[in-house]
C-alpha positions, 0 to 999 in steps of 0.5 A: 552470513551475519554480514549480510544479515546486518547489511540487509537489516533484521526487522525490529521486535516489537517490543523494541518501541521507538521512542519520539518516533517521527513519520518519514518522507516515504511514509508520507509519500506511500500514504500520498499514494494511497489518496490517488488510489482513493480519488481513483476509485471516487472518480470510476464509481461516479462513472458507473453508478451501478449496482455492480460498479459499486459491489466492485468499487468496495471490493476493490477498497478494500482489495486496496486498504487491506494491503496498506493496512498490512504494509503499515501495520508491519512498519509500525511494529517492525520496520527500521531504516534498513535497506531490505525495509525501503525495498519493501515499501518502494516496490509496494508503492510501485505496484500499488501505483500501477494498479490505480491505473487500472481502477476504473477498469476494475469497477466496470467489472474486469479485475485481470489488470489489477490483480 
């Protein structure tokens, strides 16, 4: 069992600070994402400037920015190179690219795609 554990990687406590810690590719990627998602929103809110596209494009952001915030936050305080962690944040940005498909769905009011 510890063999998996160390194979899989336990995350780091957070009083374990990294010193001279450097941004990865894949958290600039992840955050890359996150820009697309921004444009995306930006772009179908152009397209319906209603009162209901916009109530539906702000809680659509912030649908979308609480996820990152979380995923970012637990990296920060916890995350290491293991492989457990890189699965977490790659499946997260799949699924996060999946959903900006649907945005402009989202902020004509249909949220079923997205969710």
């Amino acid at each position: 069992m510890n063999k998996i554990v160390n194979f899989l990687g336990k995350p780091r406590t957070i009083e374990n600070v990294i010193k001279n810690r450097k941004i990865s590719w894949l958290e600039l990627f992840y955050d890359l994402i996150f820009a697309v998602v921004f444009s995306r929103l930006t772009e179908s809110l152009l397209e319906h400037r209603t009162l209901t596209g916009f109530i539906n494009a702000i809680l659509t952001f912030f649908w979308l920015i609480w996820g990152w915030g979380e995923l970012s936050g637990y990296f920060d305080n916890h995350g290491n190179d293991s492989i457990i962690n890189i699965l977490i944040i790659n499946i997260d940005m799949i699924l996060i690219g999946l959903a900006s498909i649907f945005i402009p769905e989202a902020v004509n009011g249909n949220f079923h795609y997205i969710t």
